[in-house]
C-alpha positions in Angstrom: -90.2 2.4 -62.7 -91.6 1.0 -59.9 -91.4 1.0 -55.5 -91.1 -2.0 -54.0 -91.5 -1.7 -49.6 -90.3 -4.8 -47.6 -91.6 -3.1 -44.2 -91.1 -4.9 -41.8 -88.4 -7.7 -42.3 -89.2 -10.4 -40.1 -86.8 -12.7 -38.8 -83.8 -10.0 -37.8 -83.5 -8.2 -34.8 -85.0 -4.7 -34.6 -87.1 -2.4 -37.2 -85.5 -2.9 -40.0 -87.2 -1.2 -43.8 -86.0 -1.5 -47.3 -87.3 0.2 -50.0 -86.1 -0.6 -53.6 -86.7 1.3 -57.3 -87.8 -1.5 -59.7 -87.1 -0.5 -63.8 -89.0 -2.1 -66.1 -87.9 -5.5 -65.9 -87.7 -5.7 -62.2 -84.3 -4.7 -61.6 -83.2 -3.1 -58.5 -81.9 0.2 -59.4 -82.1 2.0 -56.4 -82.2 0.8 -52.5 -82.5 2.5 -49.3 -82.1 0.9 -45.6 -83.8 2.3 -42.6 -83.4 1.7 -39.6 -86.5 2.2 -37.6 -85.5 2.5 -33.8 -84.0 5.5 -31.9 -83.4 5.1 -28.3 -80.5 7.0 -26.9 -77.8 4.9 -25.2 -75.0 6.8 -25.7 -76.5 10.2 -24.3 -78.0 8.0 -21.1 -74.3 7.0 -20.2 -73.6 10.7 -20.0 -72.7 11.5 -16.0 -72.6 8.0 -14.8 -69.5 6.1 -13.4 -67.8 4.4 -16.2 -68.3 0.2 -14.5 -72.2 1.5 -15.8 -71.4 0.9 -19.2 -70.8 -2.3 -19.3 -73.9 -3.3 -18.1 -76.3 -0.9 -19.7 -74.6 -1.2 -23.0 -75.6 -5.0 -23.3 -79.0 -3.8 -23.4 -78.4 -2.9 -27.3 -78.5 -6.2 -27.7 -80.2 -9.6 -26.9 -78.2 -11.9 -29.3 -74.6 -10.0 -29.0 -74.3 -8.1 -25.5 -71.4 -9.9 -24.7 -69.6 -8.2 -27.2 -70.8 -4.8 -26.0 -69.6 -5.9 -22.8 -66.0 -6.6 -23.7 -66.0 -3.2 -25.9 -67.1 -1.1 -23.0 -64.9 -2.8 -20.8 -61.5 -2.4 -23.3 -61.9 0.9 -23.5 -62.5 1.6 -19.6 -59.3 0.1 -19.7 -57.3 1.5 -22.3 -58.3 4.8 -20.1 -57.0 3.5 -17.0 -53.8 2.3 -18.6 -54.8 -1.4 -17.7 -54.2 -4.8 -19.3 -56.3 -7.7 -18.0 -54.6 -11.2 -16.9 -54.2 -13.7 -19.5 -57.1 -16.0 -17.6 -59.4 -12.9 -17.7 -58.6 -12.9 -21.6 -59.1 -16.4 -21.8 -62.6 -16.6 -19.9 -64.0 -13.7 -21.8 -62.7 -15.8 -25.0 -65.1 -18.5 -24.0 -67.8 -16.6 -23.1 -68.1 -15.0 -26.0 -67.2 -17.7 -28.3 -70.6 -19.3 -26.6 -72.5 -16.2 -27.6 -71.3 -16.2 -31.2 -72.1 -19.9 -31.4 -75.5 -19.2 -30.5 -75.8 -16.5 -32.6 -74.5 -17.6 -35.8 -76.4 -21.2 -35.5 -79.4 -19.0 -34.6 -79.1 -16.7 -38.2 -78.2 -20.2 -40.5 -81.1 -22.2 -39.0 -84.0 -19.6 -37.9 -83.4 -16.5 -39.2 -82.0 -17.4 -43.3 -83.0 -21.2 -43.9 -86.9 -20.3 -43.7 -85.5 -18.2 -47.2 -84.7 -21.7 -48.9 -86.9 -24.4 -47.5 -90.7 -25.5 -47.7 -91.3 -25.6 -44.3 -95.1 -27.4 -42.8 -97.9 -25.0 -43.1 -97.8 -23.6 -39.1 -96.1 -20.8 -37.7 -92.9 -19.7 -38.2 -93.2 -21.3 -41.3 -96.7 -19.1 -42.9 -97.0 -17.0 -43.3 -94.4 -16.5 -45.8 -93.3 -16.7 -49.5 -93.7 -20.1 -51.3 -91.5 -19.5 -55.0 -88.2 -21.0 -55.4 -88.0 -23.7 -53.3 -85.5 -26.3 -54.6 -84.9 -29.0 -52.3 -86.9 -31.8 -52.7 -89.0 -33.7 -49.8 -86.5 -35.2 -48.2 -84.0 -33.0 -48.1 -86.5 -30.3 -46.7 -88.0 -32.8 -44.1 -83.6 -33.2 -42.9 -83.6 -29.5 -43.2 -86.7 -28.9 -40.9 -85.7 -31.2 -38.4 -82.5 -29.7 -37.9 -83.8 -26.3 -37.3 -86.0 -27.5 -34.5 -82.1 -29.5 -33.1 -80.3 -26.7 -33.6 -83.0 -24.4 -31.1 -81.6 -27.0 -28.2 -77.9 -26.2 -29.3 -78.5 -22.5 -29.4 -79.8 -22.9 -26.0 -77.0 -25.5 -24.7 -74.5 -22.6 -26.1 -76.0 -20.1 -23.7 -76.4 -22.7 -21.1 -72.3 -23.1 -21.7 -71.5 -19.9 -21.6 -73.3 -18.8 -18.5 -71.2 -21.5 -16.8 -68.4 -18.4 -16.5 -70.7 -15.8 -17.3 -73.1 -15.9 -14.4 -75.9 -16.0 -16.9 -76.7 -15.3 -20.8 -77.7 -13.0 -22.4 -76.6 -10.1 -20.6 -73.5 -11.4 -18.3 -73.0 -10.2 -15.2 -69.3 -10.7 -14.6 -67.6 -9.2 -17.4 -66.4 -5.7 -15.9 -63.2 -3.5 -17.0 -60.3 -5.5 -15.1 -61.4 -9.1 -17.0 -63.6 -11.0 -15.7 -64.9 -11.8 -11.8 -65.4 -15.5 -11.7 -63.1 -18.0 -10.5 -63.9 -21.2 -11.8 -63.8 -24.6 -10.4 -62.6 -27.9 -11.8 -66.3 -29.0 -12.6 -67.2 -25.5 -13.7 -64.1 -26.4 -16.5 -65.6 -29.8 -16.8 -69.3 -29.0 -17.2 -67.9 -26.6 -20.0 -66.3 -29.1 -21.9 -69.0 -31.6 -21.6 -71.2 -28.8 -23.6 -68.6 -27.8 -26.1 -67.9 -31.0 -27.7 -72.0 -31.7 -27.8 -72.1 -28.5 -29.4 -68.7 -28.8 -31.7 -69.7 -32.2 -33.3 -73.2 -30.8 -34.3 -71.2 -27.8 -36.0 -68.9 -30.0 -37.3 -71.7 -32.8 -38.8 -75.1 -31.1 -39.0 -74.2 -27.8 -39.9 -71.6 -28.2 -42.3 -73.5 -30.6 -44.0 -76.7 -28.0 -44.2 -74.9 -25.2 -45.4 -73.1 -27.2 -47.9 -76.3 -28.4 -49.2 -77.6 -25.2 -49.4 -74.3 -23.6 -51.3 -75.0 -26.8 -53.7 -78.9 -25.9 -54.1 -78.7 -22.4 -54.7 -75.3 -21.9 -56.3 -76.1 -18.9 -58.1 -76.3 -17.3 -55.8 -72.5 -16.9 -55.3 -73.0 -14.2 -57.6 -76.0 -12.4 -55.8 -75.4 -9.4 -53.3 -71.7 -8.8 -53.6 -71.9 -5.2 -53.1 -69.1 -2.8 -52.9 -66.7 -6.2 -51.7 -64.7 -4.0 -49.0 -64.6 -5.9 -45.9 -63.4 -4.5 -42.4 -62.4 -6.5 -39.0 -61.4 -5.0 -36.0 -60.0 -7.9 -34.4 -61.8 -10.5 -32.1 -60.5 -13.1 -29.2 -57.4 -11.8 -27.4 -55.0 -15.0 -27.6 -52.4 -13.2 -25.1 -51.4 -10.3 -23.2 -49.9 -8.6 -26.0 -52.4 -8.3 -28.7 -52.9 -11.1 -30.6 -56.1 -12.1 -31.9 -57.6 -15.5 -33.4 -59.4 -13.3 -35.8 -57.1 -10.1 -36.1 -58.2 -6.6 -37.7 -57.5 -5.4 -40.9 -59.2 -4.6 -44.1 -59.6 -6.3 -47.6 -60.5 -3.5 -50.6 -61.1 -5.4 -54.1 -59.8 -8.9 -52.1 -56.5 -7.4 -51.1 -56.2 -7.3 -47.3 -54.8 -3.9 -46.1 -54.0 -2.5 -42.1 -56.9 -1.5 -40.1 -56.5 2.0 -38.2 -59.6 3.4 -36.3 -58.3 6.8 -37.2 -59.7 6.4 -40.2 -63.2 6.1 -39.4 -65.8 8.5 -40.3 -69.7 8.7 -39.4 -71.6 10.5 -41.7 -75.1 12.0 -41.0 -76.4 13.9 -43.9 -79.0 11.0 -44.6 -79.4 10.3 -41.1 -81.9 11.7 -38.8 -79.3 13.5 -36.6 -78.2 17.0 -36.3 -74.5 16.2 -35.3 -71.4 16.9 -37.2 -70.7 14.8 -39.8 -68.0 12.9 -41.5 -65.7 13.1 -38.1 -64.2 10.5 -36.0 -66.4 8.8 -33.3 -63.8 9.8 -30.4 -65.2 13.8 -31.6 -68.8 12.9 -32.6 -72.0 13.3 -30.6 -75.3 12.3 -30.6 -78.0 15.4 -31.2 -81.3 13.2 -32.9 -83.4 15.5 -35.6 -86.8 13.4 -37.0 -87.8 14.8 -39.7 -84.4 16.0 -40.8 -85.1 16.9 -45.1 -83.2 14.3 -46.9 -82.8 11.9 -44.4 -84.3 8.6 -43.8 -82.9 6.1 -41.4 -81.7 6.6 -37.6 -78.7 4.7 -38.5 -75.9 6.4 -39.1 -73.0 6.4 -41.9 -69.6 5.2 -40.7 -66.8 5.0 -43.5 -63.0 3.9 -44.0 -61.4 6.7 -45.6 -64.3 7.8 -46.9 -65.9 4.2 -48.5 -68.7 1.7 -47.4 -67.3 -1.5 -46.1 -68.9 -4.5 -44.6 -68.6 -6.1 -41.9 -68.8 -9.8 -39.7 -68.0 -13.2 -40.8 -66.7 -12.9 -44.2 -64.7 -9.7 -43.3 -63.2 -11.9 -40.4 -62.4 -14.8 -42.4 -61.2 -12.9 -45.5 -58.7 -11.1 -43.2 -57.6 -14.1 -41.7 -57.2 -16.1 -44.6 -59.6 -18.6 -43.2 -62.0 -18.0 -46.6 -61.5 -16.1 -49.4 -63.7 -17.4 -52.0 -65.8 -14.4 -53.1 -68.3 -11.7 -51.8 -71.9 -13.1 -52.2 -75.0 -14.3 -50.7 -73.8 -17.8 -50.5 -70.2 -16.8 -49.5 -71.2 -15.3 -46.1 -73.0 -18.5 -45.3 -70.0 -20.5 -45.9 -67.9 -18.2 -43.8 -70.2 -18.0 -40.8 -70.1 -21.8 -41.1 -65.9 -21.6 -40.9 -65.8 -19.3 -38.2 -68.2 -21.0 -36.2 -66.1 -24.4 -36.4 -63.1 -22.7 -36.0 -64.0 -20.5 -33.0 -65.4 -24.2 -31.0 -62.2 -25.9 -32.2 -60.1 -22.8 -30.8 -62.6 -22.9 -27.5 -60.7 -26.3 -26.6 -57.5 -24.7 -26.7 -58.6 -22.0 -24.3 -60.4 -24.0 -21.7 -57.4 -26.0 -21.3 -55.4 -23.3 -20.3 -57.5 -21.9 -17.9 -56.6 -22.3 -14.3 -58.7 -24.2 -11.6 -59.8 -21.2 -9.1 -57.8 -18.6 -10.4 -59.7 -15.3 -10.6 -60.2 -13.7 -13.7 -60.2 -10.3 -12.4 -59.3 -8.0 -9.3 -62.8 -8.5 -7.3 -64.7 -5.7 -8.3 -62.4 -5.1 -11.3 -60.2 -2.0 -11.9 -60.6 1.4 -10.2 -62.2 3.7 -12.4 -59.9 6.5 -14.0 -60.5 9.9 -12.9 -60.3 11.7 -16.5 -59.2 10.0 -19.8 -60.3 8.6 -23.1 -60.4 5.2 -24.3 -61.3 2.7 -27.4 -62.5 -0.6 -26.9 -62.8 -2.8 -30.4 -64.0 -5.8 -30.6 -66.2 -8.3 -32.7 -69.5 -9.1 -32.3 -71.1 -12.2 -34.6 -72.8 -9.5 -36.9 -69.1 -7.2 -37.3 -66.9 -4.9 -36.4 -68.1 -3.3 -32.7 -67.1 0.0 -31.6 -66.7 2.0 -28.2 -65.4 5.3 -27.6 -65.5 6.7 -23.9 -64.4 10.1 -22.4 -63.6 10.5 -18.3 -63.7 13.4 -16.6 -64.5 14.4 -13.0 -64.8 10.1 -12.5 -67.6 9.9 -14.5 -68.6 9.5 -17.9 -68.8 12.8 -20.7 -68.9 11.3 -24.2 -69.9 8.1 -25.4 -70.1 6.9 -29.0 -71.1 3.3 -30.3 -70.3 1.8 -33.8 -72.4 -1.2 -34.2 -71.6 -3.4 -37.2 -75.4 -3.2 -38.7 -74.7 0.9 -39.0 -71.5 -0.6 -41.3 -74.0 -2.7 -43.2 -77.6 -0.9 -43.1 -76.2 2.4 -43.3 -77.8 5.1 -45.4 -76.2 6.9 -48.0 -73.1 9.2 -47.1 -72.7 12.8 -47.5 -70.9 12.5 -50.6 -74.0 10.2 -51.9 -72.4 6.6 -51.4 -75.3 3.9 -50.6 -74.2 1.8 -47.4 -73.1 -2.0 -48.3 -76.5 -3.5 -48.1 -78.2 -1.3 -50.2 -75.0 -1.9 -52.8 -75.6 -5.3 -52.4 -79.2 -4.9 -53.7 -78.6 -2.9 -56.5 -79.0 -5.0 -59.7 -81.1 -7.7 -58.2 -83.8 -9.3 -60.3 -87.2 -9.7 -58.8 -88.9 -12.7 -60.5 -92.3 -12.2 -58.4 -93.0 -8.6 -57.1 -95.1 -10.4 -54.9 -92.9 -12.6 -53.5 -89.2 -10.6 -53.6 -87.7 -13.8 -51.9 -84.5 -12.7 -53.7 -83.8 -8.9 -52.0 -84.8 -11.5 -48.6 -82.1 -13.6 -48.9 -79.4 -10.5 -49.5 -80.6 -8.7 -46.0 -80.6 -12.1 -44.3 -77.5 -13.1 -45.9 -75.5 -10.0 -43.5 -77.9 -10.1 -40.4 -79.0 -7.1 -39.7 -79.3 -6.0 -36.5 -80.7 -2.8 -36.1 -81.7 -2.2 -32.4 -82.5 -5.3 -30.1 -85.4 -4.8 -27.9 -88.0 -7.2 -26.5 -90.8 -7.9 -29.1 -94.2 -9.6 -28.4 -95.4 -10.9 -31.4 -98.7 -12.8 -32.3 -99.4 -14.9 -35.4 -102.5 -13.2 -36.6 -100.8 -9.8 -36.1 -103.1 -8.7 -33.0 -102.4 -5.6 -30.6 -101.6 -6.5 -27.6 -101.3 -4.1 -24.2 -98.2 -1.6 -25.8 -96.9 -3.3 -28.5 -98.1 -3.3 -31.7 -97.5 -7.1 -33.0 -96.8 -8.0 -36.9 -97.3 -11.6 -38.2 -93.8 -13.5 -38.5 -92.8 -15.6 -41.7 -91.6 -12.9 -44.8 
């Protein structure tokens, strides 16, 4: 038996470790995630006024804080008893399909394909691992190109969506009552003029790069399952009354089931918290505990009824019935291709309906409640995206946040359950122990994201003023 420390992971966001148990012929028997970042949102909300959240929330996150935006703001409203206007709905629709655009052509082209493809001997490309590499020079050389097109789409996708968001990331205008922007025939036009730039290189380049990569590296269809559970809480409010584009439920073995959030547990028995575990996030709180024996990750444990599911792409468009070909490596590739293409298509549909100078919100947005609870679920690109918020006196006493990388890179439960990527490790064959390429392509293969932040990075790994830098490339 052997220990095997990919520490850090480059190319996802945050501090992200994975340690693995090798037997004797380099099979995974063991994994363990940990997430390497603490830093205390939900306690900071404590005692301020409840329009804060929104805006301090999106700091989680530089590639999804759209996301946290619409979650904060949902459950602000469920607590004031509000339902936005339909052109609210509809404007926070296309800002945030913008952001998952971005996003999930961000993870297929710079954060997984440097996994697959022989890339020119610079940086980001080295340093890195150099086995398996199957696509020949040309193919590579098509590949390569369209990494450096797709940085100017990820940037025209931000570029689109700060058209109604005032700015991405971090929006400014997305507040519990909708959205406060009005926008103008050429706002609608310049919008448009973007999205079908943007849909026909989703629709060409992309499906034709993840296509070749499914054909290259077929096997690994049956890489990284995992447990297979899948959850979706629901994502892209196609009217007044609840309907989704992507709508919440479960699938448990492949058969989709209902989605309640009373059923969701956070455990913290391998967690480096003090809080009470195994209880719903509307009771929990946040008391940190380094050093905590037996634990080993500042993530924490959430659970359906008491098992590990995954979330994002897949888990949408296995509930939706957009793609339901299997649970692998490979598969959520292909689905974060099909949601991608079908969130630009259904971004067409939206910006036709919205209205010329109609507001998308009261001006300031709602009045705050006094005192009350709320949930606000939503999607971001990487999964299922939690808030629960507490009112009293006007101001805010509880706050809890369910990412969708605490559903993937959790630790093990209390009752000794390994969270989904560390399932999905478990059995993998390392062919180099020098080069574990394979357990790369399973993280990257979910996108972790396990606390955005700022980095400063420099290629030969140099300290500079606060930060302490690492090289990029493995």
């Amino acid at each position: 038996m052997s220990t095997l420390v990919l520490d850090p992971i480059t190319r996802l966001e945050g501090h992200l470790k994975v340690s693995v148990t090798l037997d004797a012929n380099n099979n995974v028997t063991a994994a363990q995630a940990t997430g390497n970042l603490y830093r205390d949102f939900e306690n900071m909300l404590v005692g301020r006024v409840p329009k804060d959240a929104a805006f301090l929330t999106q700091r989680i996150c530089g590639v999804c804080p759209v996301s946290h935006a619409i979650a904060s703001s949902k459950a602000i409203e469920q607590a004031a008893g509000y339902t936005p206007s339909l052109q609210g709905l509809l404007l926070r629709n296309l800002i945030q399909g913008s952001n998952f655009i971005a996003s999930n052509v961000l993870h297929f082209y710079q954060l997984a394909l440097l996994d697959y493809v022989q890339g020119p001997q610079m940086h980001p490309w080295t340093p890195g691992y150099t086995q398996d590499f199957r696509f020949n020079a040309t193919d590579s050389q098509s590949l390569i190109n369209n990494y450096v097109a797709a940085l100017s789409i990820r940037r025209q996708a931000h570029e689109m969506g700060a058209i109604f968001g005032g700015k991405l990331p971090h929006v400014g205008n997305v507040v519990p009552g909708g959205v406060t922007s009005s926008p103008s025939s050429t706002d609608i036009t310049n919008f448009r003029n973007y999205l079908n730039t943007i849909a026909t290189f989703i629709q060409t380049t992309y499906a034709s790069d993840v296509n070749k990569l499914a054909a290259a590296y077929s096997d690994y269809y049956a890489v990284g399952k995992g447990y297979g559970n899948l959850i979706s809480y629901g994502v892209f409010d196609t009217n007044t009354s609840g309907g989704k584009l992507f709508p919440a439920g479960t699938a448990t073995n492949g058969t989709v089931g209902s989605f309640t959030q009373t059923s969701i547990q956070e455990y913290v028995g391998h967690s480096w918290y003090s809080s009470p575990s195994g209880i719903n996030p509307a009771s929990e709180s946040t008391t940190p505990s380094f050093g905590k024996s037996g634990a080993y990750s500042w993530l924490k444990a959430p659970r359906y009824n008491g098992a590990a599911y995954e979330a994002g792409s897949l888990a949408r468009t296995w509930v939706s019935g957009d793609y339901r070909h299997g649970v692998s490596v490979m598969d959520r590739h292909l689905a974060r291709y099909t949601e991608t293409n079908k969130i630009a298509t259904n971004m067409q549909t939206w910006l036709n309906q919205v209205v010329a100078g109609q507001s998308g919100s009261p001006s300031l947005g709602i009045a705050a409640p006094v005192s009350g609870s709320g949930i606000g679920l939503t999607e971001a690109p990487r999964g299922a995206l939690g808030h629960w918020v507490t009112v009293a006196n006007s101001a805010i006493s509880k706050y809890q946040i369910v990412t969708p990388t605490c559903w993937n890179a959790s630790p093990m439960d209390d009752a000794g359950n390994v969270g989904p990527i560390e399932k999905a490790l478990i059995g993998t064959r390392v062919v180099d122990t020098t080069q574990p390429v394979e357990l790369l392509r399973i993280v990257h293969s979910f996108d972790p994201c396990t606390g955005c932040s700022v980095h400063v990075m420099s290629p030969e790994g140099i300290e500079m003023s606060n930060f302490v830098v690492q090289p990029l490339g493995v």
